[in-house]
N, C-alpha and C positions, 0 to 999 in steps of 0.2 A: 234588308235595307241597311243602309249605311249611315253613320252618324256624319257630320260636320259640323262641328262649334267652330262660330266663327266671333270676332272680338266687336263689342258692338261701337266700340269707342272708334274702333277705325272703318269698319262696314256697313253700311246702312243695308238692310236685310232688302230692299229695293234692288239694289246693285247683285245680287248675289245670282248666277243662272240655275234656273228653271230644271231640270232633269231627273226622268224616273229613276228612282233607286239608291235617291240621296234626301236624308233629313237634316237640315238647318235648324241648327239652338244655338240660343245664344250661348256665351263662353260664361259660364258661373261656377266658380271651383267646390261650389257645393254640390253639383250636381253631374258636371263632367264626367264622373268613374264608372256611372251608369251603363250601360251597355257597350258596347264596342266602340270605342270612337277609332275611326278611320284616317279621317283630317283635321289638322285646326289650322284656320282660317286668322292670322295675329299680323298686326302695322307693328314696327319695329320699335313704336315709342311706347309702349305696353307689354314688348318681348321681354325684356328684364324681368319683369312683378311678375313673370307666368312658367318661364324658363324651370324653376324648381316643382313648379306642380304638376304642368304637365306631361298627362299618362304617354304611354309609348306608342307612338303615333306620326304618320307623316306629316312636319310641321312645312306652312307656306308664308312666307312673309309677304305683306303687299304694300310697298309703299316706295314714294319715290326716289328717297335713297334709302339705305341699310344703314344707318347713321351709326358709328363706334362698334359694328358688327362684323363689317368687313363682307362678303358675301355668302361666309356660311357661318350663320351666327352657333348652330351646333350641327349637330351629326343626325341627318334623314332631313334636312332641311332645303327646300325649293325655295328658288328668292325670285319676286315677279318684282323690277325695278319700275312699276308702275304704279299708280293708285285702281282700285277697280272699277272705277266708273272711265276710264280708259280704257280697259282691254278686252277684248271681241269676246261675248259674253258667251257665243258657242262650242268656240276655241278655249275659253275657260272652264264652259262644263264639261267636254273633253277631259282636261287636265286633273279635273276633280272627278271622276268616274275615274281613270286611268288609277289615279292615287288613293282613291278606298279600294280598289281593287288590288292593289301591289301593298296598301298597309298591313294587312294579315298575313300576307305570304315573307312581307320584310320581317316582322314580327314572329315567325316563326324560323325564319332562316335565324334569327339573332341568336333564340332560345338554342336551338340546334349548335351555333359556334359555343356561344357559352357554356354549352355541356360538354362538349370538345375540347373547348381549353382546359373543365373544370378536370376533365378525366385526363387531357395529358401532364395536371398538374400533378394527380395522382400518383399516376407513373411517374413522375419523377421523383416526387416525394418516396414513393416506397422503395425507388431504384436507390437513395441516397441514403435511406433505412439501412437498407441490405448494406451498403457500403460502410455505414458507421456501427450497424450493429456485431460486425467481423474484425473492429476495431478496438471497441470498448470493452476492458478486461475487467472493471469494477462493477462491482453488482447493482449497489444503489446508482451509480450511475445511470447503468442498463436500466435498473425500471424507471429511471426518471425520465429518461431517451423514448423508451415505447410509450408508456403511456401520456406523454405530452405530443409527441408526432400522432397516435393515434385520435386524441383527442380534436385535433388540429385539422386531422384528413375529415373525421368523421363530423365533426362542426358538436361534441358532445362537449356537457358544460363540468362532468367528473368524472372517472376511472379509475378505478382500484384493483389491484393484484392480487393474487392468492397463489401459492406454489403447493406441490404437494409435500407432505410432510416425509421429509429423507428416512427418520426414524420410524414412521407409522405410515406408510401408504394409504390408512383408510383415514387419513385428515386433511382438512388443507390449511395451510397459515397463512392469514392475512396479512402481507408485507408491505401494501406499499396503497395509497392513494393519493387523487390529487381532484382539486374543485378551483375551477377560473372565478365562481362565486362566491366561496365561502374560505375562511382560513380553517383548516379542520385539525381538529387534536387528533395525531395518532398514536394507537397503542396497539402492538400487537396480538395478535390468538390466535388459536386453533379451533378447527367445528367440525364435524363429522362430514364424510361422506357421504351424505346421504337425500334423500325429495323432501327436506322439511325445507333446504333455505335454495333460494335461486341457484348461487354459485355450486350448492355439493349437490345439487339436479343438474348440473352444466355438468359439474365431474364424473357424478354414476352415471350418466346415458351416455357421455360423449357427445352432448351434442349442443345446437346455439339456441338460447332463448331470447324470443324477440317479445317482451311487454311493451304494448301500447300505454299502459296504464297502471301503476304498479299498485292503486287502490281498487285497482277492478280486474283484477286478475281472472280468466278463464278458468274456469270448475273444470277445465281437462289437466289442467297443469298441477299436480297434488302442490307446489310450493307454496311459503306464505314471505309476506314482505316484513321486514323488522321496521318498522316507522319510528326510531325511537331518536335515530340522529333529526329525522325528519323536525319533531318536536324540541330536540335539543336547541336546533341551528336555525329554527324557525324558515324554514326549506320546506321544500314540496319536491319529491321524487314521482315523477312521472313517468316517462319513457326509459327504457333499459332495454341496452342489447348485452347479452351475455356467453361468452364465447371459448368454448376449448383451448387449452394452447398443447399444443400434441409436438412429439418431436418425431423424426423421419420414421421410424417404425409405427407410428399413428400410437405411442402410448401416451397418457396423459403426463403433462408436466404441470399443468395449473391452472385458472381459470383468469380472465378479462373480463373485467365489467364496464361498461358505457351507460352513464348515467345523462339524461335528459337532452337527446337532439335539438340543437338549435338552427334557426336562419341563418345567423353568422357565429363564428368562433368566437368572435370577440364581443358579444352580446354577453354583458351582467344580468345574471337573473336574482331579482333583488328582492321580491315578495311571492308569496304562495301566488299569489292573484296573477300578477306577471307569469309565473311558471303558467301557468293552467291557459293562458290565450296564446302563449308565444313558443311553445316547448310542442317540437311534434313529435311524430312514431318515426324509428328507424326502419328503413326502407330494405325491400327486397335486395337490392343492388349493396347498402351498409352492407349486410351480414357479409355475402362474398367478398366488400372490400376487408373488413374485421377480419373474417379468417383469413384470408390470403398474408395480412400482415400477422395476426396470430402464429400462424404454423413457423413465418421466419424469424418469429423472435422465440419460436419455442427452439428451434435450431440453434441459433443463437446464442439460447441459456442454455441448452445442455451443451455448447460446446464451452462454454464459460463453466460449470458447471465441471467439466471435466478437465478444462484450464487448472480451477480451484483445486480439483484431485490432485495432478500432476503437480502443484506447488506444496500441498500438505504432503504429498509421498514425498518430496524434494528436504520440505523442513524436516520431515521426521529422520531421510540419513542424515541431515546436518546435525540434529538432536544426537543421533546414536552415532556418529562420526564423534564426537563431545565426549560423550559417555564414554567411549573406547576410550578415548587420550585419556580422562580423568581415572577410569578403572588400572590404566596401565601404570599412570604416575599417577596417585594419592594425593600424594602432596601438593600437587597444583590442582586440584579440587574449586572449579569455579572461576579459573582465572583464564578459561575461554570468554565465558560470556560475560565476567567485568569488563575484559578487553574490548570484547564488539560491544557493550553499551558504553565506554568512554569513548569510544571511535563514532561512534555514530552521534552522542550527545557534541562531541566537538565539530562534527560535522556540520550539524545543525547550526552550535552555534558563532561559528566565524564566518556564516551567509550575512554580509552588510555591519560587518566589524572591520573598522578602519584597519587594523592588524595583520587581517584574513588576507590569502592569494585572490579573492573577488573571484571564488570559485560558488555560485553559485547548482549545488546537490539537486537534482530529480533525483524522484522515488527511484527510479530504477538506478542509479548513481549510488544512492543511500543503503539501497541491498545490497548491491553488486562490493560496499565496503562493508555491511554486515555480515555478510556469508564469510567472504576474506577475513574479516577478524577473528570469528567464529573457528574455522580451519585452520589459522595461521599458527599452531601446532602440531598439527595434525600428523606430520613427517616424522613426531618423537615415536611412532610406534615401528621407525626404522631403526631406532639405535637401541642398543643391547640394554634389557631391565636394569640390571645391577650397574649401567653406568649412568642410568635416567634418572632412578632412585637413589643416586648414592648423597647421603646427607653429610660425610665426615670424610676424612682426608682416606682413611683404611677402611677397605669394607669388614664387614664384622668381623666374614672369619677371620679373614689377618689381625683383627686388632686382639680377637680371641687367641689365636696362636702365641701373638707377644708377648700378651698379658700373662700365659701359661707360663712362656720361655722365663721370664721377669719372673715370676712366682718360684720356678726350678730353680732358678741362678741362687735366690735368695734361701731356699730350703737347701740346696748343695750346699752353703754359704754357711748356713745353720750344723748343720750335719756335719762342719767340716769341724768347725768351732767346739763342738760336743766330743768329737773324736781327739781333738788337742786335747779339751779337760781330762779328758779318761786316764790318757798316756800320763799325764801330770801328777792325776792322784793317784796312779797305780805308781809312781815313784817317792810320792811324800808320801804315804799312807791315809789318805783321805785327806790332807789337809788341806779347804776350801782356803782358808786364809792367804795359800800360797799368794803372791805375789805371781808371777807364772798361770797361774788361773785367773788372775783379776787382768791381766794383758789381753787375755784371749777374750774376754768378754768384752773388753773395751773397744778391741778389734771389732770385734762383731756387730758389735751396736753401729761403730763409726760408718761397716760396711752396710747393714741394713737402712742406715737412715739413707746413705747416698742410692741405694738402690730403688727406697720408697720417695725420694726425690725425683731422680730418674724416670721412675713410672707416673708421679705428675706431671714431668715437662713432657714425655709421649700425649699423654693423656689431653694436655692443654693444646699440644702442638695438632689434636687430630682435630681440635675443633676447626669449622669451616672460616673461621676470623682472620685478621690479619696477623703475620706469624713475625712478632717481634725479635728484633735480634740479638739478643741475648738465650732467647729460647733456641734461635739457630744454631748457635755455641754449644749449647749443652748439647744441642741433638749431635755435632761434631764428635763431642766427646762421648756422648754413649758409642755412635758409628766405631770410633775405635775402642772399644773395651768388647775385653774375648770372655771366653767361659770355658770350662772344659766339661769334656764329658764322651765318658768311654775311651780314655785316653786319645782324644780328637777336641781341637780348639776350636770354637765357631767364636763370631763375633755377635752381640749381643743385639745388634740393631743392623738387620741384611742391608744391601746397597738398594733394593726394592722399598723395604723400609722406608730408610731417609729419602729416597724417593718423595715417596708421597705424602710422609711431615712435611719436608721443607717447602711445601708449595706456598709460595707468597699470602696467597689469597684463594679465598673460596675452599672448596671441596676435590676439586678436578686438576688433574697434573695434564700437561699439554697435550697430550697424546685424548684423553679422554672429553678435553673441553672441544676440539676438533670433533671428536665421534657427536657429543652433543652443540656442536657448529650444525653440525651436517643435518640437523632436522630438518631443515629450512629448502635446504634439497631435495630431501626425502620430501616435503610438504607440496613444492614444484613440482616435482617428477610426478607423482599422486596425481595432481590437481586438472595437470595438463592431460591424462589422458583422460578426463569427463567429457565429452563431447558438451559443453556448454551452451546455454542459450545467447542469444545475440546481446542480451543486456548484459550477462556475467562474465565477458568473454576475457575484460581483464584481470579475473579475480584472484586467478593464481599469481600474476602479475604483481600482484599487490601485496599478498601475502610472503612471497620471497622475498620482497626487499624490506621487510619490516625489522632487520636489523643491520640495516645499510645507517651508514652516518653520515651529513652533509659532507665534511673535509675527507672521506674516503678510506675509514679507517673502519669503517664496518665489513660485513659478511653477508652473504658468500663473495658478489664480484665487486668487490670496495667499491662503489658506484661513486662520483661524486653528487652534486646537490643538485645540477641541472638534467639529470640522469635518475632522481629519485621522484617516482610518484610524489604527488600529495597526498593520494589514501594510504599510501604507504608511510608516509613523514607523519598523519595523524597516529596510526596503528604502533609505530613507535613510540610515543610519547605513552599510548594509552597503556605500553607492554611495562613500559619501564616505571610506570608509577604504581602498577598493580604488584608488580614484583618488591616494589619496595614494602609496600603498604600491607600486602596478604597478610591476614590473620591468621590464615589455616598449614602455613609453612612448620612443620614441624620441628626444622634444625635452627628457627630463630625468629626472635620475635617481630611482630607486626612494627613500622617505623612510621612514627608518628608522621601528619600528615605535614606540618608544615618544614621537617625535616627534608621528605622526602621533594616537597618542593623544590626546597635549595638545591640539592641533589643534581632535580632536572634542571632548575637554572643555571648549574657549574658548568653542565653536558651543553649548554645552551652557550652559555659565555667561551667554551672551548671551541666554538664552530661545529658543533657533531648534531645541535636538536633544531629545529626550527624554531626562530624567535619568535615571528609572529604567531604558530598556534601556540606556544607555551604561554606568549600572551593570553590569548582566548581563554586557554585551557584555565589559568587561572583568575580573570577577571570576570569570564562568567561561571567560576565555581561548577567547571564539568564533573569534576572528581566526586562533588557528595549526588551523584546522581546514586539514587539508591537502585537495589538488586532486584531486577524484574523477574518473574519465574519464567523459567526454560521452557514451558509449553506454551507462552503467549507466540503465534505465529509475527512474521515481521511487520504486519501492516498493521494491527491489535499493541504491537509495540513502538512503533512508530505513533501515534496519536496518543499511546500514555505519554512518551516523550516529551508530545505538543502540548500537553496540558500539564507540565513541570510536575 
């Protein structure tokens, strides 16, 4: 039998036709939910107050117009533009027969679409999974992407990760959760592999666990539940589906947990009480959807996972790329990685400084200049030791040869002086007083002081400083003074010699500041044959032109300023104030910092440095970024960064 509630305000139960296999009640929203209703029988002026309560049923309007309704005031609605004490009351029962008999089967076709859409929304959702999760290269990101899409498929109200322990295989670590209901503290751990807790019973068997009830766990199941957040968060965990996550060889990578199925997703579960009426069992059809999404995020993470390898093997050559440059030259010890953290701290920060090119750095931008700084070296292991390392104008041995020569001259000098006395007193009879004896020592003296003169202005002349000239002179004048020896005149100071005193400046005579020019080459040449990834692709790029100058007077292809990078116009600033500044240089001392500022501001005012990051550079105080250690990877150093 069929129900029909009909509204008594607009029908009089007289009016209503007679026929087997139809019961009439009146419309009372206490009692309507009762057994099936088939029809409701509503006049339009009582359709509004009923519209929200009424169950899913085929509704019939009766009245003489449909007044602010229109003619289908909702969806499964029949409109009779009559009152029913007008319409042919056989013809009517007709139409009520007709429509309990089509309200169950409409009722059923509905439930049928709605599981249709629900599951093609599935499919899409997990199609878009698949899509984002072959995308996302960060980890926490990744579990915050699964476990909020799966929560959201699955209508569950928390979910927690656990991976297996990379160092212990028989652990898993608890990484990651999330609650639509609670804010929850988390901390991470580790727990054994093993049937004491749900999740290391999910890991040893491999397989899914579906509790109905996590206070009433099945006596098949050896696990036990830890109720202690339960009592913490004032929460009731219920239902748990709990699920492998395996990668394409079916090994384990870690486990999913789904905590308490709801009606809707978006339903708060706010009291134990609420949880215990409103929280149901995950269903046969969950678990297949769970793993199906499980196994692609287990794919997923091990190919992230092996992302991560490929970037640690990558930093560790850049680490030992470093290491070689510094083992080969000593002296610049660390002034790779000052360089790539003042490159990257200015990077940072000329992002929304009036001054900056409003070059706005992605991560991938921010590497692609820390690698580049990193390497922007790297070429010295082309140019020959002894002219990498050389600290002073002559390399030792030469200045050991000299020194020798200098020493001879002066012992000949001596010797020769000794040989005059002899002849002297072998004519007077010993007599020192001579006069003739006092000449020759006078002589001698006069010639050893100029001698021991002479080997100070060598001496001053080899330092790496600027080479005054007056000291130029003297070295003129030793170049011409001879010596003898073995009846053969050499000259006391070779043309190779005053060579490489007289160099203006620095350490390097021209021929050898070109040999160390050409690192920079060597660094390009290098760099360019790494088959690079798509984000690094300009980094060698970057790295050669890091001794290029605005006005064109840099090296190797004198570039001008609309022809120089910006990671490359940073990378200079950061080369040129480390060089000044090092403490660990051995042939001179560290220059103080606000020295070395000026310095850059002279480079700056001559047209060769960028104004605006020199700005940066010094008004946000890039320079006292302190020394980060060389085993922090670049993302680990990137957020010490962020947090000054």
């Amino acid at each position: 039998m069929s129900i029909v509630y009909y509204d008594v305000h607009t029908i009089e139960a007289a009016h209503l036709p007679r026929r087997g296999g139809l019961d009439f009640r009146p419309l009372e929203l206490e009692t309507m939910y009762q057994g099936d209703t088939s029809v409701v029988l509503v006049g339009s002026t009582h359709l509004s107050k009923l519209l929200e309560h009424l169950p899913k049923a085929t509704l019939i309007v009766l009245d003489e117009t449909v007044a602010g309704f229109g003619k289908r005031p909702c969806e499964g609605t029949l409109v009779f533009e009559a009152p029913p004490t007008l319409l042919d009351s056989a013809l009517f029962a007709e139409y009520l027969v007709a429509m309990a008999a089509l309200g169950p089967r409409e009722e059923k076709i509905r439930h049928l679409a709605s599981e249709l859409a629900m599951k093609k929304d599935e499919i899409v959702e997990i199609n878009q999974m698949g899509v984002a999760l072959g995308t996302i290269k960060d980890h926490a990101t990744l579990h915050q992407y699964l476990l909020s899409t799966m929560r959201k498929l699955l209508k569950s109200d928390g979910a927690s990760l656990y991976i297996v322990d990379p160092d212990d295989p028989g652990k898993l670590i608890f990484i990651y959760v999330q609650s639509f209901s609670r804010n929850l503290p988390f901390k991470s751990f580790k727990m054994p592999i093993n049937s004491k807790s749900i999740a290391g019973y999910t890991a040893e068997r491999n397989t899914i666990v579906n509790i109905a009830d996590a206070y009433d766990i099945s006596k098949d199941l050896p696990v036990t539940f830890d109720s202690s957040f339960d009592r913490l968060a004032n929460y009731r965990t219920k239902s748990i589906l709990s699920i492998p996550m395996t990668n394409h060889k079916n090994e384990l990578l870690g486990v999913i947990q789904l905590i308490n199925k709801k009606e809707r997703s978006d339903v708060t579960l706010d009291t134990p009480e609420f949880i215990e009426h409103h929280v149901r069992a995950f269903e046969k059809s969950d678990e297949m959807l769970a793993l199906s999404m499980a196994n692609l995020a287990g794919i997923s993470l091990e190919n992230n996972q092996l992302y991560k390898s490929i970037e640690n093997l990558f930093e560790g050559f850049i680490r030992a790329s470093v290491s070689a440059i510094e083992q080969r030259d000593p002296t610049t010890s660390g002034h790779s990685r000052r360089v790539a953290l003042y490159s990257l701290g200015l990077a940072l920060s000329q992002t929304g400084h009036s001054a900056g090119p409003g070059i706005v750095f992605n991560n991938e931008q921010l590497k692609e200049l820390y690698y580049a700084a990193l390497l922007h070296d790297f070429g010295k292991i082309g140019v020959r030791e002894h002219v990498l390392v050389k600290a002073k104008k002559l390399y030792d041995a030469d200045l050991a040869i000299l020194e020798a020569r200098l020493a001879l001259i002066l012992d000949k000098m001596e010797k020769k002086a000794l040989y005059e006395k002899i002849q002297i007193l072998a004519r007077n009879h010993g007599n020192l007083s001579d006069p003739a004896v006092l000449t020759v020592d006078k002589r001698f003296e006069q010639e050893r002081e100029r001698m021991l003169q002479l080997t100070k202005v060598i001496r001053d002349a080899n330092e790496p400083a600027v080479l005054p000239e007056e000291a130029c002179g003297l070295l003129h004048t030793c170049k011409e003074m001879q010596y003898e020896f073995d009846g053969e005149v050499f000259p006391v100071l070779t043309e190779t010699e005053f060579s490489y005193l007289s160099v203006k400046r620095g350490s390097l005579n021209l021929e050898e500041r070109l040999e160390i020019e050409s690192h920079v080459t060597h660094t390009f040449n290098f760099l360019k044959k790494i088959p690079w990834t798509r984000e690094l692709t300009k980094l060698a790029d970057y790295a050669h032109a890091h001794h290029e100058k605005l006005d064109g007077t840099g090296y190797p292809l004198a570039l001008k300023e609309a022809d120089i990078p910006v990671q490359s116009r940073i990378m200079a600033i950061a080369d040129i104030y480390d060089a000044l500044t090092a403490w660990d240089r051995p042939y001179k001392k560290a220059m103080p910092v606000q020295k070395a500022l000026d310095i850059l501001r002279f480079e700056v005012e001559a047209g060769k440095l960028d104004r605006g990051l020199y700005t940066i550079f010094t008004d946000s105080k890039v320079y006292e970024i302190k020394e980060v250690a060389m085993q922090h990877d670049f993302d680990t150093l990137l957020q010490l960064l962020h947090k000054g």
